[in-house]
N, C-alpha and C positions, 0 to 999 in steps of 0.2 A: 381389419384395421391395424397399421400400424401403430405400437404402444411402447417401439425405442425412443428412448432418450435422443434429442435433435443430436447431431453429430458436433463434438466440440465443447460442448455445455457439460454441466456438471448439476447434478443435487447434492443437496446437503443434510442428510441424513441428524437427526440432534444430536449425538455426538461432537461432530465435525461440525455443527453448525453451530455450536456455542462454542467452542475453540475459534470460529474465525468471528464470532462477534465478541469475544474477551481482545481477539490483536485489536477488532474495531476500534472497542473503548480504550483500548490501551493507547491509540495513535489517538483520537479524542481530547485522552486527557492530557497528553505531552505536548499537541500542540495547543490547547487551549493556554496550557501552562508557558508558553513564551507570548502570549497575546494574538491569536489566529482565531477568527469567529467562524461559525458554520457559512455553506453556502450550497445551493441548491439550483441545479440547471437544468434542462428537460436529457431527454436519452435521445429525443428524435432533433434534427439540427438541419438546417437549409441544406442542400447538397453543395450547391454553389460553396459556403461558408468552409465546410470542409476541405473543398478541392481548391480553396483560392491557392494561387501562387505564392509559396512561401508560409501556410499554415500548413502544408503537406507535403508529401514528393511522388514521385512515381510507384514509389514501393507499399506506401498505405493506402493511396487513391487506388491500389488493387484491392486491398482486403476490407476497404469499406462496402458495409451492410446498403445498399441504395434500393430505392423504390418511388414507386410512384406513388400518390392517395388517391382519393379518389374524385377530387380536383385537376389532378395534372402534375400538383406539384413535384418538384424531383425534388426527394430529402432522403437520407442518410443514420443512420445512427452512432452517436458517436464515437469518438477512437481512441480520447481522451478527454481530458477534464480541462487541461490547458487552452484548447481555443473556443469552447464554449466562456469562457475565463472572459478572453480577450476582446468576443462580441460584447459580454456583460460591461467590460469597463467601456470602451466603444461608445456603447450607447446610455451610460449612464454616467456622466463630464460632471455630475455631484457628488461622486464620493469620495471622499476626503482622502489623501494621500499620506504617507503610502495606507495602502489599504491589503490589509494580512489577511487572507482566508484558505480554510480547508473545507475540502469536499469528500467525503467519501462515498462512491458509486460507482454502478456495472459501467463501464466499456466495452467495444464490442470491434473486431477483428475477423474478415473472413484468410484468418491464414489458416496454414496446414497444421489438423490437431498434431499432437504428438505428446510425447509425455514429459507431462507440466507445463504444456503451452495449451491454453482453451481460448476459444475464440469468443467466449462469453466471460469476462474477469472483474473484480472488483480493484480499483486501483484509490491507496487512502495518499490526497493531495494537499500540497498548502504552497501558494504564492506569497511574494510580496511585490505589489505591484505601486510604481514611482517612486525608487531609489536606485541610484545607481551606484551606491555604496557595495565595497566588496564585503562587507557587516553583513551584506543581507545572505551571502551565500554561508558567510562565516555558522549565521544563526542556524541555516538547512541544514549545515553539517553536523553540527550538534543536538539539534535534532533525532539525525540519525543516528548518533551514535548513540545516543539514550535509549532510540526506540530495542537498538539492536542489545545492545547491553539486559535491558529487561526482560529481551525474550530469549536469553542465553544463546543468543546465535553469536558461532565464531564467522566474523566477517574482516573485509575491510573494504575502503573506499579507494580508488582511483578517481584523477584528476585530470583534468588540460585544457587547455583553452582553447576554443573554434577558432579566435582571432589570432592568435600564435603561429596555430597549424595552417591558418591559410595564409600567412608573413612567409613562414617556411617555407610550404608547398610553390608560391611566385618567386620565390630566392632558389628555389632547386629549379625551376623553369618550366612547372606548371603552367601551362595555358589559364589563364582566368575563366575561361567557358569548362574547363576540366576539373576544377576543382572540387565541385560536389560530387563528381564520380570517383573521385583521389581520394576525397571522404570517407564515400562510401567502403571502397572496396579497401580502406586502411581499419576502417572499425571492425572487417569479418575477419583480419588477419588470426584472432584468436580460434577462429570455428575453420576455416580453411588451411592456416598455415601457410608461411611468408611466402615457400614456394608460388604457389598456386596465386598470391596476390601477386609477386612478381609477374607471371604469366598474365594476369588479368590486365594488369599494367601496359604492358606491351603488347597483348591484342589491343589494348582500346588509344594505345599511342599514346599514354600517358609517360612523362619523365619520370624514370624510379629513382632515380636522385635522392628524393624524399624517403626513402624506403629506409637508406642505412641511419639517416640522422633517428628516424624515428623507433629503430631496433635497438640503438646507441641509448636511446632515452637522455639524452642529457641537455639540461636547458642553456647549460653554459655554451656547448657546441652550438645547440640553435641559434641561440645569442649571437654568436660570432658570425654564423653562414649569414642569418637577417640584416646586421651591422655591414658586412662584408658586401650585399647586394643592394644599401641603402635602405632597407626597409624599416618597420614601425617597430626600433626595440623595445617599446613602451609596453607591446603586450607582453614582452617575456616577464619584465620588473613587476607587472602587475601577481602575476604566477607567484615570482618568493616572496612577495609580499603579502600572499595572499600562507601559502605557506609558512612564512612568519608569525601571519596572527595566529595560525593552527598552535604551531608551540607554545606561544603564547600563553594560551588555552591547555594546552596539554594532552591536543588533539592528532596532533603531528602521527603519533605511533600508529592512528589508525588510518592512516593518508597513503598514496603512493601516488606519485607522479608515473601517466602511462602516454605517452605522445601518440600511442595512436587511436587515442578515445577521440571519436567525432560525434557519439549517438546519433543514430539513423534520423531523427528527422529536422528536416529541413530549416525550424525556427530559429535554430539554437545560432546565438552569436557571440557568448563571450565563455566564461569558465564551464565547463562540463564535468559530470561526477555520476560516478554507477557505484551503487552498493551491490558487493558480492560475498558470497558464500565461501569460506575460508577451501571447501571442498564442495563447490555445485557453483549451481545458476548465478544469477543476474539477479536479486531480489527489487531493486530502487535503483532510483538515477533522476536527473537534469540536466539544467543549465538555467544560464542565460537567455531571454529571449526578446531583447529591445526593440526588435521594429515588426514584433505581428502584433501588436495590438494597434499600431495604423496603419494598418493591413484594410481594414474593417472601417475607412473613411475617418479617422481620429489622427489627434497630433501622437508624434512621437512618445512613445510611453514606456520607458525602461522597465522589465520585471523580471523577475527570477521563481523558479520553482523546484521543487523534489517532490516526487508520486513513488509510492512502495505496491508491489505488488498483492496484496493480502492473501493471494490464494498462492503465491508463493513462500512468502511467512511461513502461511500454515503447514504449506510441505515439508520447508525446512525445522519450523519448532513446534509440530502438531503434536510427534510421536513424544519429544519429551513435557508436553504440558499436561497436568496433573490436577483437573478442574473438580472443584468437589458441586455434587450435586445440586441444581438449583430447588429443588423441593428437598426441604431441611427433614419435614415429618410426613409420616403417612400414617393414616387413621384408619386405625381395623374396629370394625364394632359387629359386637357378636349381639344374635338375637333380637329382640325388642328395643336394643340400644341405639338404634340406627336413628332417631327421630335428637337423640342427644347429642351423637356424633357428626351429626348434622350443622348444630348448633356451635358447638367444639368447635368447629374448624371452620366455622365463619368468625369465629373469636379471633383465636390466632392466627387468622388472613388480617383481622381488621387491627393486630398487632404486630404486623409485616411479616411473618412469621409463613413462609413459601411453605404453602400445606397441599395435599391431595387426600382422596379417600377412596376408599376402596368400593370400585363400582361396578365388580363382579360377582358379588356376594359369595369371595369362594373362602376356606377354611384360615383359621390364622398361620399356616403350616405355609400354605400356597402363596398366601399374602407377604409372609416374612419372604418367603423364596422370592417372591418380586423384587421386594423392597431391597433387597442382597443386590439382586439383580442389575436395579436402576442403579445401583450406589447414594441411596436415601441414607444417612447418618440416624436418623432416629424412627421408633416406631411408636406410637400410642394405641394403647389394646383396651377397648371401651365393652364391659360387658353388662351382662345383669348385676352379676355380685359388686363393680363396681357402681355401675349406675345406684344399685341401695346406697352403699356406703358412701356415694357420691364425690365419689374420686376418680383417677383411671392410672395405669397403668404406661410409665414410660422407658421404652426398652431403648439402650446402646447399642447398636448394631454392630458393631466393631467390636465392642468387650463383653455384649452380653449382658452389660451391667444395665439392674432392674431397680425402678424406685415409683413407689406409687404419691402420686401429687391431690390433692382435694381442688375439686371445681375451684372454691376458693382462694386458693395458690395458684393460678393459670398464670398471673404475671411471672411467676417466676420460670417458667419456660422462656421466656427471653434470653434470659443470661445460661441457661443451661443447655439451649440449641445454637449459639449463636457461631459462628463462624470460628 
């Protein structure tokens, strides 16, 4: 029998697994803190719903998980948090607008493992769905900036707008049927390099017109080439306006305008943003995405969202987090004392007080060597002689420093193990 790990997937050994449940609660409590409630969706998801036109594109409808049941159905698992979102508003025209929530859960991705990309990931999300306020994307960004800020990651965010780049891309003489492939192959210019996008350009007969403005980075040139073709300069204005409120805020330093952000999929329609690692990956991103939620038989439903990678978090800020032990004390009781240590440490559970006890009846030698080991902060040593004198014994791990406490003083181990 095979006994390898599925190909892709990860465990999470308790080290690493309380480092990516501290990012959990960490994005939890940040977004709870601008007003985001929980929300919860299934993992398995219509297949249809997945693959509709416009919740996805040709490049994830490869990497989706699909199966049958044992009904017939054809269903999928999901790929993200976003269009399960959009069936939930869809089919639920009673809740109240805008409506702010976060989800945190696995995703699922049949692409190529590689390292730091799993096809099994936890992605921590939050929408605001029916505003079309550029506030709403203002609030995502700062958001991220807090989240990133608290977990000492050097980052920063890029920006642009889907509605801009496709002004531009029909002003440099993109065909309208080419445009999502103009998308596409302008977002990999970072992993491939402009050459090779050039090339991809002109196999597939696309105008690279668009190529220098968006190397050039500058909105004012766009402005002009959009103006100069007739087009919509209104998305440019919305860009420094939007840039404006960043200074405003005092967000700006952490912003960069990149014209050729499209992110890969297919929903996005207005501003777009990837949180990035000062030196690495991709950690977060969004956008816009006002017409998949009437995708799904509903009226038009403007919303926006940012989803962070948590298991790229943890790559980036695992090695520097410094988590102290969740079991504060460990209970060593020597001889006859066991029936007392017993007792003991259902006290200080029922005092919140994260206890364990020793349940391999091995030496207090062996026991401290564990307790080193886990990185437990303190120890209590329960024997006969204290049992008489009805006390026990409570060791510092760290300094060594020893002070014996009477059964009747147990409250005060609160304030003496506390954090």
């Amino acid at each position: 029998m095979n006994v390898a790990r599925v190909r892709g997937m990860q465990d999470f050994l308790p080290e690493r697994a309380r480092k990516k449940k501290f990012i959990e609660e960490l994005c939890r409590k940040v977004f709870e803190k601008y007003g985001f409630m929980p929300m919860e969706t299934p993992i398995v998801e219509e297949l249809a719903l997945l693959t509709a036109k416009g919740s996805s594109d040709e490049e994830i409808e490869k990497e989706i998980y699909s199966f049958e049941d044992k009904s017939g159905r054809k269903l999928g698992l999901r790929f993200d948090l976003t269009v399960p979102l959009a069936r939930v508003i869809a089919t639920n025209r009673e809740i109240a607008l805008p409506f702010k929530r976060y989800q945190i859960g696995r995703v699922y991705r049949y692409d190529r493992p590689q390292a730091k990309r799993y096809r099994e990931f936890t992605q921590a999300d939050i929408d605001i769905v029916g505003s079309e306020s550029i506030l709403s994307e203002l609030e995502l960004i700062a958001i991220a900036v807090e989240i990133m800020q608290k977990l000492k990651i050097n980052f920063y965010i890029t920006i642009n707008s889907r509605a801009l780049l496709e002004e531009l891309a029909l002003a440099c003489s993109v065909k309208k049927s080419k445009v999502s492939e103009c998308f596409r192959l302008l977002d990999k210019s970072e992993k491939i390099g402009w050459k090779q996008v050039m090339n991809e350009f002109k196999k597939s007969k696309i105008s690279t017109e668009i190529i220098s403005f968006v190397k050039e980075n500058s909105l004012e040139k766009a402005r002009e080439k959009i103006r100069s073709m007739k087009g919509n300069i209104g998305v440019v204005e919305e860009v420094v306006e939007f840039f404006n409120l960043l200074k405003g805020l005092g967000l700006e330093k952490y912003v960069k305008l990149d014209l050729s952000l499209a992110r890969g999929l297919a929903y996005y329609t207005g501003l777009v943003f990837e949180v990035k690692c000062s030196n690495g990956p991709s950690i977060g991103g969004g956008g816009r995405y006002d017409k998949l939620v009437e995708l799904f038989n509903a009226k038009k439903t403007p919303a926006v969202g940012i989803s962070f990678g948590v298991e790229r978090l943890l790559d980036v800020a695992g090695d520097k987090m410094q988590l102290c032990g969740e079991t504060r004390v460990f209970i060593v009781p020597i001889g006859s004392a066991l029936s007392e240590a017993l007792k003991l440490a259902q006290k200080m559970r029922a005092m919140g007080i994260n206890t364990e006890i020793d349940l391999m009846k091995r030496s207090i030698s062996k026991n401290l060597e564990y307790v080193n080991k886990k990185g437990i902060p303190f120890a209590v040593i329960l024997g006969e002689k204290e049992l008489k004198e009805k006390k026990f014994t409570l060791k510092e791990m760290n300094s060594g420093k020893q002070e014996e406490l009477k059964f009747s003083e147990i409250e005060k181990l609160k304030e003496l193990v506390k954090d």
